[in-house]
C-alpha positions as CSV (number, residue, x, y, z in Angstrom):
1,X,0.0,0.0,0.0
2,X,1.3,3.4,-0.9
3,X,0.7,5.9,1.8
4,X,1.1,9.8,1.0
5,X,0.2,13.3,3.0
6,X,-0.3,16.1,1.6
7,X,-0.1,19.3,3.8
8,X,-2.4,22.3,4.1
9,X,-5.9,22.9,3.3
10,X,-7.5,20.8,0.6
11,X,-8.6,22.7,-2.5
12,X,-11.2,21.4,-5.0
13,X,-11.0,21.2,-8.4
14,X,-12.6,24.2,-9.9
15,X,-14.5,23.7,-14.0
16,X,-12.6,24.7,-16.5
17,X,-13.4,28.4,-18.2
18,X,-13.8,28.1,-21.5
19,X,-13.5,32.1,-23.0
20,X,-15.5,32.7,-26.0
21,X,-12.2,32.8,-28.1
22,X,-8.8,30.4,-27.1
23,X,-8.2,27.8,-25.0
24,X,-9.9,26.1,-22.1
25,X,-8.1,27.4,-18.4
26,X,-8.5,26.7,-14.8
27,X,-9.2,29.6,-12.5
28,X,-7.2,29.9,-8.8
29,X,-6.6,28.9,-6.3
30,X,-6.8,25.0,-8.3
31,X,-4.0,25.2,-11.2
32,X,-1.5,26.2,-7.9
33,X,-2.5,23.6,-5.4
34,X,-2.8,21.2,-8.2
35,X,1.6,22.0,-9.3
36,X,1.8,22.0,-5.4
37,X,0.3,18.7,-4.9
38,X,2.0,17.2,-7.2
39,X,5.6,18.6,-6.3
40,X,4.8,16.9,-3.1
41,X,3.8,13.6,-4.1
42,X,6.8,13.7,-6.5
43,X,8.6,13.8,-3.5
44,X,7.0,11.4,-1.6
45,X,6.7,8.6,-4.5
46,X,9.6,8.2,-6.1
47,X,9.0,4.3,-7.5
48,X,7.2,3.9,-11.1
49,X,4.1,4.6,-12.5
50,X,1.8,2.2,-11.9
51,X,-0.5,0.7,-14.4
52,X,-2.4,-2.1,-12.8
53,X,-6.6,-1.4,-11.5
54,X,-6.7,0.9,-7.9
55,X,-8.1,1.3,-5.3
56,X,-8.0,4.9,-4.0
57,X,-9.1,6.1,-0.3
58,X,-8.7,10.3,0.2
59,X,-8.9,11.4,3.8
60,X,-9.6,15.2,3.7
61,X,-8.8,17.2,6.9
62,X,-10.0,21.0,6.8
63,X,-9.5,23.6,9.6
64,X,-12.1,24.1,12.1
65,X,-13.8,27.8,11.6
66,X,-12.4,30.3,13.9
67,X,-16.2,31.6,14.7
68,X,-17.8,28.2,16.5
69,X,-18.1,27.6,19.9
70,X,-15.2,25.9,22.2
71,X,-17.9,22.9,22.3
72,X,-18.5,23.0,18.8
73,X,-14.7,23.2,18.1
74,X,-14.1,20.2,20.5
75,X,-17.0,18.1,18.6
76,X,-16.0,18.7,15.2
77,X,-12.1,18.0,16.3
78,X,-13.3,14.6,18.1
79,X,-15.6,13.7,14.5
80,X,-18.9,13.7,16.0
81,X,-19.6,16.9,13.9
82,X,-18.1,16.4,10.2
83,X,-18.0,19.1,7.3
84,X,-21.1,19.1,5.4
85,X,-20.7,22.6,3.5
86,X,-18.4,23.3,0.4
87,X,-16.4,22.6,-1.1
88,X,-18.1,18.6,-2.6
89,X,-16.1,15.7,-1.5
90,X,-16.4,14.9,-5.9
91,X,-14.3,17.8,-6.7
92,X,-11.6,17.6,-3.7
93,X,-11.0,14.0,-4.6
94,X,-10.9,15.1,-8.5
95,X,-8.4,17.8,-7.3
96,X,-5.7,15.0,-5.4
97,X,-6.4,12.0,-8.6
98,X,-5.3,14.8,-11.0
99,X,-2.1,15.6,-9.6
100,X,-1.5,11.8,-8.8
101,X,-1.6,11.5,-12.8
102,X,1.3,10.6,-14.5
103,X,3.4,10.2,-11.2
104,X,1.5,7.4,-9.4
105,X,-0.6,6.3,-11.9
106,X,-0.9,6.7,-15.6
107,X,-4.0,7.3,-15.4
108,X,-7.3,7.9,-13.5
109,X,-9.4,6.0,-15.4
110,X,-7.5,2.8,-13.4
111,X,-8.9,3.7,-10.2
112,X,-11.7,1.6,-9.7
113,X,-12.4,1.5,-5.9
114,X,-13.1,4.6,-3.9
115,X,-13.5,5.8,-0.5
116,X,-13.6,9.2,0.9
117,X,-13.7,11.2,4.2
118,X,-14.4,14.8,5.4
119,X,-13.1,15.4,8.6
120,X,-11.9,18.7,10.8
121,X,-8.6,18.9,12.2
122,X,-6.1,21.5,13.7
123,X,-3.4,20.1,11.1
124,X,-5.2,20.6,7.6
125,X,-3.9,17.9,5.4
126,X,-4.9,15.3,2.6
127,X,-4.2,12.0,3.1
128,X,-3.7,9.2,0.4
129,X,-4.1,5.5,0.3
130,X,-3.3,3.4,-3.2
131,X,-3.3,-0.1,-3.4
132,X,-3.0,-2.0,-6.3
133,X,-5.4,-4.9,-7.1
């Protein structure tokens, strides 16, 4: 099983702008976390591309709002509260597979198993779990 962590706040992928003349283009903050992510997993993975079916589990860990409650902080730090607004689950795990691509994988399309989590934590962070099948 390969295990990487991503530090910082999870971003989500964003829909491409398509301008009425020239080429499709990301907006910010995505096209920067997206080189960052992937500077970091190149760091982290350094074996080769893999090319065999995957299963993929994303653990997203977001910082706890600065304007709740100390009991509200300490229930959504312990998981009994869990994020439920913005940004989708869909589009942070989108963000993560697409920076993966091309250094973990070759490509998305062989992830075939998925799990995902939402949780609050004082260290924001994404963590990834591959494993081949």
């Amino acid at each position: 099983m390969i295990r990487l962590t991503i530090p910082g706040e999870p971003v989500a992928a964003s829909r491409p702008q398509v301008p009425r003349f020239g080429s499709p283009y990301y907006k910010e903050p995505y096209n920067t976390y997206k080189k960052t992510v992937r500077k970091i997993i190149e760091k982290q993975y350094t074996d080769k591309v893999i090319l065999e079916p995957l299963y993929v589990q994303i653990k997203f860990y977001r910082s706890v709002q600065k304007s709740v409650s100390k009991v509200e902080r300490q229930r959504r730090l312990s998981g009994l509260h869990r994020p439920t607004m913005k940004p989708d689950i869909d589009n942070l795990f989108k963000a993560v597979t697409d920076a993966c691509t091309g250094v973990v994988w070759k490509d998305d399309n062989q992830i075939v198993s998925t799990k995902s989590d939402k949780f609050y934590s004082e260290k924001p962070r994404v963590e990834i779990y591959v494993e081949e099948l």
